[in-house]
DSSP file (Angstrom, degrees, kcal/mol; ACC not computed):
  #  RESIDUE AA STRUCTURE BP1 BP2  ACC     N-H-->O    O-->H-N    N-H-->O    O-->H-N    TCO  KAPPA ALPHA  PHI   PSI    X-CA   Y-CA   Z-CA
    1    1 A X     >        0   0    0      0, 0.0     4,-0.7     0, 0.0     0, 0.0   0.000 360.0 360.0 360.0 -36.2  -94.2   20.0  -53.6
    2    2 A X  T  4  +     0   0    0      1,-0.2     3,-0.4     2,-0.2     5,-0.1   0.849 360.0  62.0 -87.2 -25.7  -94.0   16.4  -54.7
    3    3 A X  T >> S+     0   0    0      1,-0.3     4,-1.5     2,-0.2     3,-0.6   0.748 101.5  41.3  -6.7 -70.6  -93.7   15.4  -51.3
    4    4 A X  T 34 S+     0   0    0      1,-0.2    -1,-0.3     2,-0.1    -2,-0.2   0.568 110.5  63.9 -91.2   3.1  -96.6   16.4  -49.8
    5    5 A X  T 3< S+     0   0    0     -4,-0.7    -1,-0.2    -3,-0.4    -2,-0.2   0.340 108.9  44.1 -79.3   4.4  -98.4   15.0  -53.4
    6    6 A X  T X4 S+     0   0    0     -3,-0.6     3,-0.7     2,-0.1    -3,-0.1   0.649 108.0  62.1-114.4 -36.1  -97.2   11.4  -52.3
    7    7 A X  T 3< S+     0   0    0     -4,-1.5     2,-0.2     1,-0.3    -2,-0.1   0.739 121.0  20.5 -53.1 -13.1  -98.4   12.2  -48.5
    8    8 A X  T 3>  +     0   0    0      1,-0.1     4,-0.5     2,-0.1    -1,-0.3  -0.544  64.4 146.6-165.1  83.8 -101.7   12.5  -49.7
    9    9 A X  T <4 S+     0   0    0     -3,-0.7     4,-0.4     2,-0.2    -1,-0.1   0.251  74.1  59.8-117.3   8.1 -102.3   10.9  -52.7
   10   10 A X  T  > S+     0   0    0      2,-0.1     4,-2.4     3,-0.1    -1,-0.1   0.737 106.6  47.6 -83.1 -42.3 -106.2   10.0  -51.6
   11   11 A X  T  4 S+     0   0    0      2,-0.2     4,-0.5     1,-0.1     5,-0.3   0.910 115.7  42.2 -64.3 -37.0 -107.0   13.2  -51.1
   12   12 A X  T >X S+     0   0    0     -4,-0.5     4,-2.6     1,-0.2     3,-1.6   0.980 115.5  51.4 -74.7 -53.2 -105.4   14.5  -54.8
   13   13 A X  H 3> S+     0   0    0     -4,-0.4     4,-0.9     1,-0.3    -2,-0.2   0.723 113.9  43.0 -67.5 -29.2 -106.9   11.5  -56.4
   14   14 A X  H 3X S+     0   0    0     -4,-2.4     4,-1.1     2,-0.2    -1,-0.3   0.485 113.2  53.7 -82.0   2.3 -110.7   12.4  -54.8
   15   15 A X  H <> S+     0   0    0     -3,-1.6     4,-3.8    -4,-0.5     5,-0.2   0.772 109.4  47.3-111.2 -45.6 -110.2   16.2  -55.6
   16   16 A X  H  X S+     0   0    0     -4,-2.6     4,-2.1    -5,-0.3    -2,-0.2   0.911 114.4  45.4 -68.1 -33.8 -109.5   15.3  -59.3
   17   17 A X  H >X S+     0   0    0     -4,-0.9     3,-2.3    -5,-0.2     4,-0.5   0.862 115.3  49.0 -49.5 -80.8 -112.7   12.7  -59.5
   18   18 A X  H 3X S+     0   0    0     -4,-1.1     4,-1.8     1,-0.3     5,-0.3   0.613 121.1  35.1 -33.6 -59.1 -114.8   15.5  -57.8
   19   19 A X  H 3X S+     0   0    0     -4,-3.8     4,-4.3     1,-0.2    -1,-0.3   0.931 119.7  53.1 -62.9 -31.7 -113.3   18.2  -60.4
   20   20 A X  H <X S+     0   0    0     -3,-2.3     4,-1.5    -4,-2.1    -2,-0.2   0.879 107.7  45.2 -55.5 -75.0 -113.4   15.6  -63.0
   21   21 A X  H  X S+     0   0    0     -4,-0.5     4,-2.6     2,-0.3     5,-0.5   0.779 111.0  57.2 -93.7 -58.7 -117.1   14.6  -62.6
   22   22 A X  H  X S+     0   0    0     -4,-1.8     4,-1.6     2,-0.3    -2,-0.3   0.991 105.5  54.8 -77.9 -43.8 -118.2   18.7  -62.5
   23   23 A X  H  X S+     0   0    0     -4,-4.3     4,-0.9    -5,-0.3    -2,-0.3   0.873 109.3  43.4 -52.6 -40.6 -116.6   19.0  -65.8
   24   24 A X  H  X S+     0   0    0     -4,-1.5     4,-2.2    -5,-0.2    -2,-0.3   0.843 110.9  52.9 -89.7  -6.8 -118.5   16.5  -67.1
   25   25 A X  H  < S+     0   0    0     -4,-2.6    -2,-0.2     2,-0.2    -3,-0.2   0.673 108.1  48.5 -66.2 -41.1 -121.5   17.5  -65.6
   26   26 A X  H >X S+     0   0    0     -4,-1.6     4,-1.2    -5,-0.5     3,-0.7   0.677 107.5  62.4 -72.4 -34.7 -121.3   21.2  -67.0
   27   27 A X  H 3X S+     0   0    0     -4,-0.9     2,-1.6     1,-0.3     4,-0.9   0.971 112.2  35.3 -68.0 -67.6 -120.4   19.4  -70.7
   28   28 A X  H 3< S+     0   0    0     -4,-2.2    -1,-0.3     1,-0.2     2,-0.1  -0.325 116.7  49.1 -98.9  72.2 -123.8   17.8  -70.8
   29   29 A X  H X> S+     0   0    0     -2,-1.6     3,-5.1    -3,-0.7     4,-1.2   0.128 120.1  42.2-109.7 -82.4 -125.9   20.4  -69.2
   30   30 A X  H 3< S+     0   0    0     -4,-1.2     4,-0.4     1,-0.3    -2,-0.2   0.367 113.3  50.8 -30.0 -31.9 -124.0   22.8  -71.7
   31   31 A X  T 3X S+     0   0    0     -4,-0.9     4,-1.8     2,-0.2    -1,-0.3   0.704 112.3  48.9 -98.4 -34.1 -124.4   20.3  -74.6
   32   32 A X  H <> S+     0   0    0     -3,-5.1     4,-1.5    -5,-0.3    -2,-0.2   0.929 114.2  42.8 -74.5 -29.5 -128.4   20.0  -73.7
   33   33 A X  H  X S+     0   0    0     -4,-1.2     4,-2.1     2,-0.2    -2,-0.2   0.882 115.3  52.3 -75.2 -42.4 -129.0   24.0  -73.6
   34   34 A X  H >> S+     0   0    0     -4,-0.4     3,-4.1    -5,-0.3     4,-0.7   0.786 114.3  42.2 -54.3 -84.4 -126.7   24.3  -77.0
   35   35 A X  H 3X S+     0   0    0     -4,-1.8     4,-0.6     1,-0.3    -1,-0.2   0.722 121.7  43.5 -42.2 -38.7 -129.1   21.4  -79.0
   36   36 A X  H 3< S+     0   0    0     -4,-1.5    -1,-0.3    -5,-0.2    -2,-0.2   0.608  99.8  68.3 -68.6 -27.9 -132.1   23.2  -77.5
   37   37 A X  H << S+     0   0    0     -3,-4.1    -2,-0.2    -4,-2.1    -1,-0.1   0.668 107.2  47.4 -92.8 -18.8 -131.0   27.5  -78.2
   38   38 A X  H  < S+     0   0    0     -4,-0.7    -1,-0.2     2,-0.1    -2,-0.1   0.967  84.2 114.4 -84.4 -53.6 -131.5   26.9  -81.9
   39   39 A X     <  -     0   0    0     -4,-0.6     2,-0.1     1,-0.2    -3,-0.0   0.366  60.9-127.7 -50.2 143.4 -134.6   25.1  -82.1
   40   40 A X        -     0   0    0      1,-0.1     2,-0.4     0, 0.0    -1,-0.2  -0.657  30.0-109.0-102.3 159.4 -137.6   26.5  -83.9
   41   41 A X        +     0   0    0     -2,-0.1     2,-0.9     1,-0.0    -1,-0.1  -0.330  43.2 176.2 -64.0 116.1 -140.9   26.5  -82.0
   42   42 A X        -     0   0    0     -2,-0.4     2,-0.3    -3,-0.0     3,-0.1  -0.864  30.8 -98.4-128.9 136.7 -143.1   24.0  -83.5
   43   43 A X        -     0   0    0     -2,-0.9    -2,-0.0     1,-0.1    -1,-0.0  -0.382  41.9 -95.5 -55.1 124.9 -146.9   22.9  -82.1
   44   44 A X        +     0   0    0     -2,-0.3    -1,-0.1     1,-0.1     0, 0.0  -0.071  44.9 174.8 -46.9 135.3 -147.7   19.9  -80.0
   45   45 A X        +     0   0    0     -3,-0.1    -1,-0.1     3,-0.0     3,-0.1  -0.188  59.7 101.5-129.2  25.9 -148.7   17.2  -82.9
   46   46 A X  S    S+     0   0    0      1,-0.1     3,-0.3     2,-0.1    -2,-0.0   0.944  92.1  13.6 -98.0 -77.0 -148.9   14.9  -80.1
   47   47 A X  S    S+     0   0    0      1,-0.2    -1,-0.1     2,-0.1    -3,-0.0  -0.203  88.9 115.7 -89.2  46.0 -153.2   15.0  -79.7
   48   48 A X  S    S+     0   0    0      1,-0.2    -1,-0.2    -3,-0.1    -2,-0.1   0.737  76.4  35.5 -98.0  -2.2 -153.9   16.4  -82.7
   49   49 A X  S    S+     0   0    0     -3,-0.3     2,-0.4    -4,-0.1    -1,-0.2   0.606  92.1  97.1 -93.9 -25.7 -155.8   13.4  -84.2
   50   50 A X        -     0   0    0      1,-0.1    -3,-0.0     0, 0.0     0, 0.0  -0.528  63.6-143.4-100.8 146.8 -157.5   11.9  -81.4
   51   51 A X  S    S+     0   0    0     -2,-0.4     2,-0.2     0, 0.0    -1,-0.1   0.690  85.6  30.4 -42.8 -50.6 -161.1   12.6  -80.6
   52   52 A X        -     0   0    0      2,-0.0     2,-0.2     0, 0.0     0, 0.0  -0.560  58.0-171.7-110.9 161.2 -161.0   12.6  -76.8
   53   53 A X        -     0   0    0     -2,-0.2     2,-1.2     2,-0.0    -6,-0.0  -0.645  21.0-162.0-163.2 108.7 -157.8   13.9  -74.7
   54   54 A X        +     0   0    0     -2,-0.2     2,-0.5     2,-0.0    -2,-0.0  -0.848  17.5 166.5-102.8 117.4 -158.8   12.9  -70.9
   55   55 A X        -     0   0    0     -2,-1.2     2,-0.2     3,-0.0     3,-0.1  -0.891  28.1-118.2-138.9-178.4 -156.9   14.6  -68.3
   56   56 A X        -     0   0    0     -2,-0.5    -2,-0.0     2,-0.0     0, 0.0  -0.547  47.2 -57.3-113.9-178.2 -157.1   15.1  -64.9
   57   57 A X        -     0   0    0      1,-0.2    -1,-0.0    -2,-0.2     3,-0.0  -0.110  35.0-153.8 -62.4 164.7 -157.4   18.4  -62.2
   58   58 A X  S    S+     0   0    0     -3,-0.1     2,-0.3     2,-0.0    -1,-0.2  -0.126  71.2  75.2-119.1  13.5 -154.6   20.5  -62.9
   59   59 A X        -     0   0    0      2,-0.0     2,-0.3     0, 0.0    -2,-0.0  -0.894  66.9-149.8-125.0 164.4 -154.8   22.0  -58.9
   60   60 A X        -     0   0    0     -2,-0.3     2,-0.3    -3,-0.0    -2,-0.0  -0.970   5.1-156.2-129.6 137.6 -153.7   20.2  -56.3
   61   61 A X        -     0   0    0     -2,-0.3     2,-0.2     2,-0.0    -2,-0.0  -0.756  17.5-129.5-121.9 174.9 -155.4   20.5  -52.6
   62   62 A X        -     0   0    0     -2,-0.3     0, 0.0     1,-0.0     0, 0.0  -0.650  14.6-128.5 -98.7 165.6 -153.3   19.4  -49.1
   63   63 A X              0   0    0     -2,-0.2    -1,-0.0     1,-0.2    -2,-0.0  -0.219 360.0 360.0-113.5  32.3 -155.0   17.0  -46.4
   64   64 A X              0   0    0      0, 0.0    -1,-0.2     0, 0.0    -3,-0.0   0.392 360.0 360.0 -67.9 360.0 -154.1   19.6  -44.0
């Protein structure tokens, strides 16, 4: 077994980043949905003072 871990110690050493790397990747996906599942719903206070709010079309057409 340790053998064929010394024969090919690029390949073991890229297989553990790769797992390495998906483990953290799964933490802070995992960490954003946890901070988020609690939260209470609370109303945009964002424009609620200002006078005016200019936005623009909300459809979008193609130049085909």
């Amino acid at each position: 077994m340790l053998g064929g871990l010394r024969t090919r110690r690029a390949s073991f050493a890229g297989s553990l980043a790769a797992v390495a790397r998906g483990v953290a990747l799964l933490t802070v996906v995992e960490l954003g949905l946890a901070s988020t599942a609690g939260a209470q719903a609370r109303a945009p206070t964002r424009f609620a003072a200002t006078p005016v709010v200019v936005a623009g079309r909300s459809s979008i057409t193609s130049a085909r």
